[in-house]
C-alpha positions as CSV (number, residue, x, y, z in Angstrom):
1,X,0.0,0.0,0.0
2,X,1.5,3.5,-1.2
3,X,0.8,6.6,0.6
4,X,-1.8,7.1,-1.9
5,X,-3.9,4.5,-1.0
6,X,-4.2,5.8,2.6
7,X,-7.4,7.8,3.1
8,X,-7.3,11.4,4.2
9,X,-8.6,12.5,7.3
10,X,-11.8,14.9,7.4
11,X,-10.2,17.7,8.7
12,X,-7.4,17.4,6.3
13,X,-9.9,18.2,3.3
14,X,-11.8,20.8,5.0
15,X,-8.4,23.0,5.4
16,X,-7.0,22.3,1.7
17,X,-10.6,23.5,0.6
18,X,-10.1,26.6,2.5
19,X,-7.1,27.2,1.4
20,X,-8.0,26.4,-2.2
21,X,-11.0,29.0,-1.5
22,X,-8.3,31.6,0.0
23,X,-6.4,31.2,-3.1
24,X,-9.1,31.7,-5.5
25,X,-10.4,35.1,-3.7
26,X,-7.2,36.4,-3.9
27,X,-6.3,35.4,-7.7
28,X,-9.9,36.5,-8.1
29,X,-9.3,40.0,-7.2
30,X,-5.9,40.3,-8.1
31,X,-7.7,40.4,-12.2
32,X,-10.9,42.3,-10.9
33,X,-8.0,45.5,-10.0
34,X,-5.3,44.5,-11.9
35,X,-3.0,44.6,-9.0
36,X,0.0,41.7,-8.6
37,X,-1.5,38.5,-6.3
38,X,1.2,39.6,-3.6
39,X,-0.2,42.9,-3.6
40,X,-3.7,42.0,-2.9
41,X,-2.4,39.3,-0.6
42,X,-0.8,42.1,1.9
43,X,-3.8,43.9,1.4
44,X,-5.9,40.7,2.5
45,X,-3.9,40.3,5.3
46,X,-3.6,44.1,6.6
47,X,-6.8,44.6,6.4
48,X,-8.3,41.8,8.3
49,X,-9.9,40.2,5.2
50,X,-7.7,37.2,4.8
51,X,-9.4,36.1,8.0
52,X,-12.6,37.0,7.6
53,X,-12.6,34.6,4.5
54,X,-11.4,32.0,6.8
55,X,-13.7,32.6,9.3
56,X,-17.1,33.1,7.5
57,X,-15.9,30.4,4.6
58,X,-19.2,28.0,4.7
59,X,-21.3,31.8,4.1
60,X,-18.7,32.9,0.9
61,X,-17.7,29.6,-0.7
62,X,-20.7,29.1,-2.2
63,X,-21.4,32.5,-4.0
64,X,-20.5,33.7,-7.5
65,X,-17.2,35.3,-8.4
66,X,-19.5,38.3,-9.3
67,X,-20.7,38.5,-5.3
68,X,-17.4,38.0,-4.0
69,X,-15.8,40.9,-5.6
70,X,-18.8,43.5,-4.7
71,X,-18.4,42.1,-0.8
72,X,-14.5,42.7,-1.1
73,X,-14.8,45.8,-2.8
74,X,-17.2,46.9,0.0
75,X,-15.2,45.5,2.7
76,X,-11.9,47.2,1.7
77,X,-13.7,50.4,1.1
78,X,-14.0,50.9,4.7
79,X,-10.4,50.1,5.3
80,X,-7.2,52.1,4.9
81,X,-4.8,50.4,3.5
């Protein structure tokens, strides 16, 4: 039995999911401004959105691109970055 044959916990999934989410939102918006990813990552990050995405993930994951980038832009417009 190789390692791929093992089965992957639970919890495992649910965090490479968010992180596949986090990655999306911020490739997402790095095209909707036209900024560089690490860019729109530091702003992420200073501004508190990084973890809100973490933290409200089950809400956001299952809205359109369209949605995500009006709450971000929203979000971020009330934040000095």
């Amino acid at each position: 039995m190789n390692s791929l044959d093992l089965p992957i916990p639970y919890a495992t999934l649910g965090t490479m999911s968010r992180i596949s989410f986090k990655v999306f939102c911020l490739e997402s918006y790095s095209r909707h401004r036209q900024l560089p990813a690490n860019r729109v990552y530091a702003i992420f990050k200073s501004s508190g959105l990084l973890a809100l995405i973490d933290s409200d993930y089950e809400d956001l994951h299952g809205l359109g691109i369209e949605a995500l980038m009006e709450i971000f832009d929203q979000y971020l417009q009330g934040v000095k970055i």
